[in-house]
N, C-alpha and C positions, 0 to 999 in steps of 0.2 A: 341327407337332404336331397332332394328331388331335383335333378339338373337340367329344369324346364326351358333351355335356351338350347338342349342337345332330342327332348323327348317327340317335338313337333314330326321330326324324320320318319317316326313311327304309325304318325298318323292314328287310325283305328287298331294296330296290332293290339292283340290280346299275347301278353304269356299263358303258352299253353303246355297242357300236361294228360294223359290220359288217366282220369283217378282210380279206371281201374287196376289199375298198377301198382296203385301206393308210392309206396320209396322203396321201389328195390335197389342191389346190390350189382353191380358189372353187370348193366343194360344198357344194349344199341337198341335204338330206334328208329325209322324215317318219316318224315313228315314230306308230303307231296301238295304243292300247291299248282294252280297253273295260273299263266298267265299269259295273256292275250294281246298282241301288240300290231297295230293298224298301221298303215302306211306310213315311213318316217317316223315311230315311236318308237321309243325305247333306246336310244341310241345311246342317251348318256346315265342310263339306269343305271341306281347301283343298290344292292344288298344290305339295308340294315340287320344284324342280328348279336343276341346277345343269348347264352345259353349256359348252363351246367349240365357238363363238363367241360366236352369238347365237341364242334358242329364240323361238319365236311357239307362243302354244296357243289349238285350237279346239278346241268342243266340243259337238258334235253341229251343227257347220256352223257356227257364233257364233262369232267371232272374241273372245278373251278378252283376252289382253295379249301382250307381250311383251320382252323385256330382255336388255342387253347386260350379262357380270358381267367386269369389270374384274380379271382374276386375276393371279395369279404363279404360273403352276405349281409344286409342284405344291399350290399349295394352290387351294381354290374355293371361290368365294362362292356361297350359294345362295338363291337368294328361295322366299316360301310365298307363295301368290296364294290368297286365298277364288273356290272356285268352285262355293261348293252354288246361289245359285242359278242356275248355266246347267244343272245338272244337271235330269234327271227321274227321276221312277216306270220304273223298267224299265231297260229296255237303254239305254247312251249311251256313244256312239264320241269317243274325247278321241283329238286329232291334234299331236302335238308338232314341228314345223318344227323344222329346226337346218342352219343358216349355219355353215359350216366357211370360214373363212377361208385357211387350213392356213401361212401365210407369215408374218413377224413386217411390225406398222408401228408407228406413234409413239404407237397407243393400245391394240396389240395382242399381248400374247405368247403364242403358241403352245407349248398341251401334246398331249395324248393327245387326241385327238378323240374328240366320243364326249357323252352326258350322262346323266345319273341324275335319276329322277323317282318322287315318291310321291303317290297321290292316298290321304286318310287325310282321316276322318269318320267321326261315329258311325254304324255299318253301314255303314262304307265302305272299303274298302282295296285298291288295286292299285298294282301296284311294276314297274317298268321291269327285263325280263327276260325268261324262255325264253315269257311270254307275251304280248312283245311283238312286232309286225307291223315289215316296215320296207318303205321302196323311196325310191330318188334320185329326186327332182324330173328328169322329162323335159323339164319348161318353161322352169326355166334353165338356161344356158349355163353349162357347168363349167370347170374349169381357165383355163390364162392367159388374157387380154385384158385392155386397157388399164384402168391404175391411174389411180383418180382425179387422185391425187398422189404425191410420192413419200411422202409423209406418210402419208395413208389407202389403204384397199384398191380395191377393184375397184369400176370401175360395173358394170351389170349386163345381160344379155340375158334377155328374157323370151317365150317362146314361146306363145302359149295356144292353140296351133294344135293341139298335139301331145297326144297322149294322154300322160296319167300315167303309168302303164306299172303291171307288178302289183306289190301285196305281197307280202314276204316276210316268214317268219320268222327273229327271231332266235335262233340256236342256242349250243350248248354254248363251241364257238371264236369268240363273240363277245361275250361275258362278261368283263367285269373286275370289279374291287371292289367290294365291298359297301363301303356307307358309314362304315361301324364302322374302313376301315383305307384310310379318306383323309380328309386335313387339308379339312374341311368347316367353313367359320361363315357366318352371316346376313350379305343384306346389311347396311352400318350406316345406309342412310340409306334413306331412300323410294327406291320405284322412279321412273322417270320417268314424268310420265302423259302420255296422249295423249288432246288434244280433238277437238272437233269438225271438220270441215272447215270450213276459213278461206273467208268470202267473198271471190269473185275477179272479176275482169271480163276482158274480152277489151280492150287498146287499141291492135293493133296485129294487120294483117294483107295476106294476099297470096300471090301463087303462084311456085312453084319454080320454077329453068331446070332442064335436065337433069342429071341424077345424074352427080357426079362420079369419077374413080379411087380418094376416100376412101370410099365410099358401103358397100361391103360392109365395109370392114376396120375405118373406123372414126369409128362415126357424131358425134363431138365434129369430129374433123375437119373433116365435110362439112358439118354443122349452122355452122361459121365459115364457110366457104367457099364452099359452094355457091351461087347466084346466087338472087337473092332480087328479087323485082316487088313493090312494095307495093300496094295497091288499098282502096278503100274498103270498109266494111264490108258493103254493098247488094249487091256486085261478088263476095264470097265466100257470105254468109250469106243463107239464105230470109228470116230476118228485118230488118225493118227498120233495128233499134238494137239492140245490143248488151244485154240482159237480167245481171243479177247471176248469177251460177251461184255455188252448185249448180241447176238448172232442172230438172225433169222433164219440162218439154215439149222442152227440150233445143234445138240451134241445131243447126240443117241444113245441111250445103255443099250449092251451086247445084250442078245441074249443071257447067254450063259450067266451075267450078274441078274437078271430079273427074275430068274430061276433058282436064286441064293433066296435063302432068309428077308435080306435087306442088302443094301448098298448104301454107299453114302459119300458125300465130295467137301473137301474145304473149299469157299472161294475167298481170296484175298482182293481186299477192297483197296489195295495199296498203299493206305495210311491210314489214321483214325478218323474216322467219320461220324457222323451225328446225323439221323435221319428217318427217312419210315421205311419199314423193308418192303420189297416189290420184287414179284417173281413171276417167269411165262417160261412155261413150261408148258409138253402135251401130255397126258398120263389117262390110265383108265380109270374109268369110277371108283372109287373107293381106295385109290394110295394112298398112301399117311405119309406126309411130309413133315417130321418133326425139323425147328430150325431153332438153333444154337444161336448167340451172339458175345461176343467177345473181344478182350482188347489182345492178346496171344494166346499159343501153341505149347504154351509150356509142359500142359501134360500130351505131348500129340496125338491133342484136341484140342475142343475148342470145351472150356470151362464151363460149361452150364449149369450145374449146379455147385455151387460153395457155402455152407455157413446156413442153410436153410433160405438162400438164393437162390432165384429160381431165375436163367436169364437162356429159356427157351418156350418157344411155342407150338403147338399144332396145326395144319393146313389139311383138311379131309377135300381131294378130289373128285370135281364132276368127272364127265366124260370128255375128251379133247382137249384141244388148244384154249389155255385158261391165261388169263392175268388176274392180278390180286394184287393190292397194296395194301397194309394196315394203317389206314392213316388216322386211326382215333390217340397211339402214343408213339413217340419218339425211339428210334435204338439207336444205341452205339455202340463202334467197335471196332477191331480193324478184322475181324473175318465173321463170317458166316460158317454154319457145319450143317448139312441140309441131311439127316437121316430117313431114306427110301422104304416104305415096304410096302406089301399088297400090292405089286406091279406088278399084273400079270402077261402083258402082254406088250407095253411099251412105257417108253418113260423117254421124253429130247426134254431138254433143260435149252432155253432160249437167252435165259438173263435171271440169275439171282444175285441180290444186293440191295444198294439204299438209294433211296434219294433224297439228296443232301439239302438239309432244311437250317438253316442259318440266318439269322437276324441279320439285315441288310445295310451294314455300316461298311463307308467307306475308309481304308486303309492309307489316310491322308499320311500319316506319321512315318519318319524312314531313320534308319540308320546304318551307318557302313563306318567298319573299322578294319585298321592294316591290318590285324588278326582276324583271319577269315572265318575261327571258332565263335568269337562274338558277335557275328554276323549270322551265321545257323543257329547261335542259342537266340539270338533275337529273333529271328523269322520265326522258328515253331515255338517259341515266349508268345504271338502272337498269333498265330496259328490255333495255340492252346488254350486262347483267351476267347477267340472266335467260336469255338465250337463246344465253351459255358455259356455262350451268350441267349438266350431265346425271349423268352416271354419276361424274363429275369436273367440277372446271374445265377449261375447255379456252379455248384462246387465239382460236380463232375457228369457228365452225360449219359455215363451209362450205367452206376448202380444206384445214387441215386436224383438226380435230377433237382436239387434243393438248393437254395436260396438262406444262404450262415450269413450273418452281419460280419464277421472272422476274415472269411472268404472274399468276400464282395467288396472290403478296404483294399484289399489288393489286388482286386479286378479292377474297381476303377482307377486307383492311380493307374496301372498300365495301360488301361485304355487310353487315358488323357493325353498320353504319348503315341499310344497307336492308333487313336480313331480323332481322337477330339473333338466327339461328340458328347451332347450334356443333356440329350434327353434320356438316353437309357441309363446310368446310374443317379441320376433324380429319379426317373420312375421308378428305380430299382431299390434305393435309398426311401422313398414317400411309401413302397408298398413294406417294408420292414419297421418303418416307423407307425404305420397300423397296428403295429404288433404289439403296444405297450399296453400292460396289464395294470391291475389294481397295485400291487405290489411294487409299480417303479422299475421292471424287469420287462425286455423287450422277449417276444414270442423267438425260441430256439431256431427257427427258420419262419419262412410267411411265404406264400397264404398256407396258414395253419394253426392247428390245435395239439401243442405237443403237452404233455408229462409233465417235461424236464426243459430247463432252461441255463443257460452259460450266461453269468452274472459279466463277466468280460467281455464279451463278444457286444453285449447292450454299451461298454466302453468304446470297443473298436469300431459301431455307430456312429456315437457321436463324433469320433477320431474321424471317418468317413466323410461326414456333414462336413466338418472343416474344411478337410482335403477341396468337398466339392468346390465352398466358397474359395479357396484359394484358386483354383489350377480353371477355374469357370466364373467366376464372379458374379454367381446368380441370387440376387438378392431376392428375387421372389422366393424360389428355394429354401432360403435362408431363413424367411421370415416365416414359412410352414412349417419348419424342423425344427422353429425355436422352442414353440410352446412344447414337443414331446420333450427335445432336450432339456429344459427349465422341470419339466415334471419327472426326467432320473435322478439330477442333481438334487431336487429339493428332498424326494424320498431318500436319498442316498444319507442325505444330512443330517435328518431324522435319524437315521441310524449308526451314527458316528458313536464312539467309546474310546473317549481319552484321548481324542481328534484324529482318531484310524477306525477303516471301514474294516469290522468282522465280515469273517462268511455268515453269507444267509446258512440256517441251518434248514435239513430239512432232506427230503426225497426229490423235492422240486429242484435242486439246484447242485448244478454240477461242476466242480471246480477246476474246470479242465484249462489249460493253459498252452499245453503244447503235447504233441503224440511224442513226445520225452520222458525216459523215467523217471516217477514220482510228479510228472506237471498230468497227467494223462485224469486226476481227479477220482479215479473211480471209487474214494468211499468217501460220504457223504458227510456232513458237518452234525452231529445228532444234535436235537434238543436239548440245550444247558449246556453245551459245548461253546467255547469262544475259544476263534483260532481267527490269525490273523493273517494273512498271506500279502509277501510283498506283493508278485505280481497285481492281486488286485485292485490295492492302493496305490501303485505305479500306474497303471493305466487308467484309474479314477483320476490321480491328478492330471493324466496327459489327457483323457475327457476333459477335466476343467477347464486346460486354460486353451482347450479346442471349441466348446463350449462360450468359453469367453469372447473368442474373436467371434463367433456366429453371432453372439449379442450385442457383440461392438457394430458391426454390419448393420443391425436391427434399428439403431441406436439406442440402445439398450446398455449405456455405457457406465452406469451404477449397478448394475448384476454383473458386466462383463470384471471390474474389477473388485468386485466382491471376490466372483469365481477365482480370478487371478489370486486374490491374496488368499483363499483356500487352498490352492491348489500349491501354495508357497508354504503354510504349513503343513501339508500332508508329507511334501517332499521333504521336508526337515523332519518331521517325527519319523519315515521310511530310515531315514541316513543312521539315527539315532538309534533304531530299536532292530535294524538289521544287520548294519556294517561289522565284522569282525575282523578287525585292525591285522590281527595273527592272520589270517584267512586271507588279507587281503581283496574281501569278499563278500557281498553283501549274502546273507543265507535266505533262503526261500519261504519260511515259515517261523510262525510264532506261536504260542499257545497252547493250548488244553489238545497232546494227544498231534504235537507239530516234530516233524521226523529231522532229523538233522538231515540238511539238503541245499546245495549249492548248482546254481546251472545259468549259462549263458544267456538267457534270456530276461532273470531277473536283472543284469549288470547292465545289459543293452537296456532294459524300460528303466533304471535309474540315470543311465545317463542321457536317453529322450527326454525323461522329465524333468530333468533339473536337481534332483535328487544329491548327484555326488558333488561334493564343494571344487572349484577348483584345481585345486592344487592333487585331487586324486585322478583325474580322469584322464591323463594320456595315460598315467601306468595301466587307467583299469581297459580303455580302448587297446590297450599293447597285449593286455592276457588276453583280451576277444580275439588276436589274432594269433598267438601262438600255442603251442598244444599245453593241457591242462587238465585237472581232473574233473571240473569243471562239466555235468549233464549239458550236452551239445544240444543247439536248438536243430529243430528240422526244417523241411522245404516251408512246412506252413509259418511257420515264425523268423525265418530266416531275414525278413525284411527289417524288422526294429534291430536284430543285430548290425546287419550289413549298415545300417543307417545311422543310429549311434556311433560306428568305426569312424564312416564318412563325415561326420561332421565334426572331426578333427582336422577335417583337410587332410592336405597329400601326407600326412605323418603314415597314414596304413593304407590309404585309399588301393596302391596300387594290392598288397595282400587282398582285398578284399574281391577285385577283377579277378586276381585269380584264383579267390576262393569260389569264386560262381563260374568260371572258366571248367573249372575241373570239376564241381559238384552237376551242372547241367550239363556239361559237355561229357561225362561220363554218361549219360543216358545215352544223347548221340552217338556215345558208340558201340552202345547197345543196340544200335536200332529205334532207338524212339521216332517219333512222326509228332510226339503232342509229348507235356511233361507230369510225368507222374506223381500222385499224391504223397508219396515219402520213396525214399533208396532205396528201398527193396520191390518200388515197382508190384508188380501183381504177388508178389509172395507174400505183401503184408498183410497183415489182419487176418491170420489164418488160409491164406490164398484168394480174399476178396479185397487185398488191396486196386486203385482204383490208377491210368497210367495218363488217364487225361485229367488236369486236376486245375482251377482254375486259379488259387493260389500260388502253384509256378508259376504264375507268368511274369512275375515279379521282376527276371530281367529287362524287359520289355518298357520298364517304370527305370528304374535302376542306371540301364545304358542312356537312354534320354537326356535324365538328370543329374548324372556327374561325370560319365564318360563324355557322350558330347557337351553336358556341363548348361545345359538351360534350364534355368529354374525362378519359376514366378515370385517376384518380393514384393506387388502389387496385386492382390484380387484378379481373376481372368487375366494376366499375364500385361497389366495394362503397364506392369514396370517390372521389368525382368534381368536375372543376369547371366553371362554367359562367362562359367567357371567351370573351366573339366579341370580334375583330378587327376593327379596322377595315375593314369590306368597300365603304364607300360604299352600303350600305343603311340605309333609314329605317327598317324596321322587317324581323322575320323570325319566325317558326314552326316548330315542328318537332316531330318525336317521335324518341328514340333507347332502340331497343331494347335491355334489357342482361339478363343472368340473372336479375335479380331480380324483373323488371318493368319498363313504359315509364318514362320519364324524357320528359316533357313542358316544353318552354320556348315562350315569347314573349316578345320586346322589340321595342321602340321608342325607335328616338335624339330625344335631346332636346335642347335646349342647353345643359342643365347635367349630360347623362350618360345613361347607358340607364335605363330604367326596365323592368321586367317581372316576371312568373311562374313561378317552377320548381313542376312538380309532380314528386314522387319516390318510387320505392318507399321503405317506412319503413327498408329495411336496408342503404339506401345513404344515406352522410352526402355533403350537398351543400356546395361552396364556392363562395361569388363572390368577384369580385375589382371593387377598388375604382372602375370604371371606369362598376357600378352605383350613380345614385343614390339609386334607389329601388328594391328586388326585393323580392319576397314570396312565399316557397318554402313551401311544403306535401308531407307526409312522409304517404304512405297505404299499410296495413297494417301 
């Protein structure tokens, strides 16, 4: 539908597209408009534009911004950028960049190529059309070549050798729509901004053996491969020691290295970052600057190729002193590996690295505990959540930038505690719930067109919705996520046998549950097959009756307790057709070709959902914490364990603080900066496991809500209580952000009970529980 209350901004823009192009494959373009601005105009101008893929705008040589818009065809998001002041008096050349990706990936759907743009101010107005300029980038490399991942799109070739080539104009046959008759709305959340460049250093260097058979076709290849001499930094550089860059006097290779084969230098970016790379450097015409990116050193290097991963690109050198940013995609990682050749005569390296691009939420949320460990696993829990953040959540930044329903239930609880903001996991949450299909099966990631899809994950959705209404109380929210939610459950119901949900059978659907042995799914459910898997009727029913509250919200309190009494026989027939009394344990599978198999995950979603009767559940909370044969869950699922335990109260609570004490704080000391996708950090998945992973961040939710002990039992925190757990802390601090305002705590163990502080917004009623013996809460505003 056409969002004619947002289209007017566009005025006369046409989307435009050059037809002689067609729809190609990895195409930059520029589009050149001018505009004209009289005495006192233009001051409060600002940039409408909406585009596929991704647009960069300059304007009068200024690099301004630029953004990726996460769409569905055919609708499009479009951002307004203020650009009165790059503007001037008189004439001024505004250049719009546009990255055509043209192929689908797991953050990407492909429509009409092509963008619309309005520049509109008082005394100001020009619109994308018969008076716009165009010509293809001659500097990048178009059409195929190696894909980052199979996940994300392409790395990139950059030529700056090559002339731009001319402008042309746009004419009559490359006109499309005006605005008025395309589904256009705002983005809903801030753009992402981009800071400054991150200080870097150089700590690693030396010169190349000769160019290998990878070297033309494909530089991740030979950046792994190629033969590497390491040398001291005296041995490469005219300088001494190694200087912080950015530098403007800049670091000089010797002779003697320019004279080698190649050269090459690590620089370390000091932590993991997320950003666009940018490099000033002075070189002769035609050096090849291959550059690496990566999260470590493990092979020392920097990992560029893994697994038919490809996480390097090429930069072909003009003559002199050059900058260069890629600002059409995202890198991350905590070094760079910059590989030199063709330098015949000089090579100063001025500044290589990122410039750190981060969705611009503020870090209202605090915690501080007398264990200074859960204090650093909470900062980079947070740290790690920031730097999934962008245009969406995304599960990791640097291999592949996607957006899991899985992932994103545990990015937002933690955020709710570290930002307490609710537009980006609604926007984040509305752009996944586009994703539902004929089938009653949410799209595997969004914006996208996957294969394959995880039957669960469209659970831990609707798990998500809930969380929102609780911890946010956004009833509009609510009532947009009802109708996708009402259309899993009903498809879901339809598919019910003996009042338990089978696997979907098929190629499509993947029964993946946990990167744990035997949950990992990888074969498929065949045609005529019925198998029946706890996990997925466990987390159907914790859909239901998550589900339920979203429709009691709606008022919709005749489905809500429907769902309810569904979800109360799913959990009885689980108890019934899983539990083995000998086992003490409920087993993981049922059915046609179901392997004998027990693991921690299915015992934590039996007791989330209701599942085990009473009188079993502290024994079965007591096996979650001590050793057992028992398939262990990972980082990614560890939250319904840890959660399950805690909802025993202090019987294990404190086991559970220092199960995550020692699980994340074993990275720390490691070296982490951000927390990785499973224990074995970059070793996994054949050496593309990933070290920034948005899934950990999970303490950051975790410490909030039962060490400092705040937790919503009213919609938006409008009645809340304050309960910590026995964590094995003396004392703790904290702030939890909620709609109405901070909620401030402090306690101190004593030996007769906690004693502390609540401060509260005045429209949130606070409860303790009797574990204080002394609290003194305070209501303001």
């Amino acid at each position: 539908m056409t969002q004619n209350k947002h289209v007017s901004s566009f005025g006369d823009a046409r989307w435009i597209w050059p037809s002689s192009l067609g729809r190609p494959v990895n195409h930059t373009l520029e589009f050149r408009q001018t505009v004209v601005c009289g005495p006192g105009a233009g001051a409060d101008a600002r940039l409408f534009i909406a585009a596929d893929t991704v647009y960069a705008i300059w304007i009068n040589g200024e690099f301004i911004d630029s953004g990726r818009c996460p769409d569905v065809p055919p609708e499009r998001t479009f951002d307004a950028i203020p650009v009165g002041a790059a503007l001037k008096r008189g004439r001024n050349e505004v250049v719009v960049g546009l990255y055509v990706q043209g192929v689908g990936s797991f953050q990407h759907l492909p429509g009409d190529p092509g963008l619309i743009f309005a520049i509109r101010g008082r005394g100001v107005a020009a619109f994308s059309g018969l008076g716009t300029s165009w010509r293809t980038s001659a500097n990048y490399r178009a059409g195929e070549m190696p894909r980052i991942s199979s996940q994300l799109g392409f790395s990139f070739e950059y030529d700056a050798s090559r002339d731009p080539g001319p402008w042309r104009k746009i004419g009559a046959k490359d006109l499309g729509p005006y605005a008025a008759a395309m589904s256009l709305a705002p983005r809903p959340i801030a753009r992402t901004a981009i800071g400054e460049p991150v200080d870097v250093r150089i700590v690693a260097q030396g010169l190349l053996g000769p160019a290998g058979d990878d070297y033309q076709a494909s530089p991740s290849r030979a950046m792994q491969h190629d033969p590497m001499a390491a040398r001291t930094f005296d041995k490469i550089f005219v300088a001494p020691a190694a200087p912080e860059l950015p530098s403007e006097d800049g670091l000089a290779v010797k002779a003697g290295a320019l004279a080698e084969d190649g050269f090459y230098m690590v620089v370390d970016l000091g932590r993991e970052e997320a950003g666009f790379a940018t490099f000033d450097f002075e070189a002769d015409a035609g050096t090849v600057v291959d550059i690496g990116h990566g999260e470590h050193l493990n092979d020392l290097r920097v990992r560029a190729f893994v697994g038919n991963r490809n996480f390097a690109s090429r930069y072909i050198c003009r003559e002199g002193r050059q900058t260069f940013t890629h600002i059409y995609r995202r890198m991350a990682g905590r070094y760079l590996q910059l590989n030199v050749r063709n330098a015949k005569t000089r090579f100063t390296l001025h500044y290589a690295g990122l410039l750190p691009a981060l969705y611009p939420v503020v870090e209202s949320g605090a915690f501080a505990a007398s264990d200074r460990v859960l204090d650093a696993i909470h900062s980079t829990a947070v740290r790690t959540l920031r730097l999934c953040m962008h245009e969406h959540y995304e599960d990791c930044p640097w291999r592949e930038q996607a957006m899991y329903a899985n992932d994103s239930r545990n990015q937002a609880l933690a955020g709710y505690y570290a930002f307490g903001e609710g537009a980006f996991p609604a926007a984040a949450l509305t752009l996944l719930g586009k994703g539902l299909k004929p089938d009653g099966w949410l799209e595997m990631c969004m914006p996208a067109s996957i294969a394959i899809t995880i039957p669960s994950f469209t659970f831990a959705w609707i798990l998500a919705v809930g969380d929102h209404w609780m911890h946010r109380g956004d009833r509009a929210f609510a009532k947009r996520a009802l109708p996708i939610v009402r259309a899993v459950i009903e498809a879901r119901e339809r598919e019910l046998l003996d009042g338990l949900l089978p696997c979907p059978p098929g190629q499509r659907y993947w029964q993946f549950y946990d990167w744990a042995p035997g949950l990992e799914g990888h074969e498929r459910i065949q045609p005529g097959e019925v198998r029946y898997d706890a996990p997925l009727n466990l987390f159907f029913a914790m859909a239901l009756r998550a589900g339920a509250t979203v429709a009691a919200a709606c008022g919709s309190r005749g489905e809500a307790a429907r769902w309810n009494a569904l979800a109360d026989s799913v959990a009885r027939l689980v108890h019934r057709k899983y539990w083995v009394p000998v086992a003490k344990a409920y087993h993981t599978y049922a059915g046609d070709r179901a392997p004998e198999h027990i693991c921690e995950l299915t015992q934590a979603l039996a007791l989330l959902s209701g599942a085990v009767p009473a009188a079993l559940r502290d024994m079965l909370r007591q096996r979650l914490v001590e050793p057992t044969s028992w398939v262990e869950t990972t980082l990614s699922q560890s939250l319904y364990k840890y959660e399950s335990v805690l909802g025993g109260g202090d019987a294990h609570s404190r086991a559970v603080v220092e199960a995550v004490a020692a699980e994340w704080g074993a990275m720390l000391r490691k070296g982490a900066t951000s927390f990785w996708e499973t224990r074995l950090g970059g070793e996994d998945f054949d050496g593309g496991g990933s070290q920034c992973h948005g899934w950990s961040a999970t303490p950051a939710y975790l410490f909030g809500a039962y060490v400092l002990g705040v937790r919503p039992l009213e919609p938006g925190f409008a009645a809340f209580r304050v309960e910590p757990l026995d964590s094995g802390q003396e004392s703790a601090s904290g702030t939890v952000p909620t709609p109405h305002g901070p909620i401030a705590v402090a306690w101190r163990r004593t030996a007769r009970g906690y004693e502390g502080t609540v401060t509260h917004p005045a429209a949130c009623r606070c409860e303790t529980t009797a574990n204080f013996k002394r609290i003194a809460t305070k209501a303001i505003g």
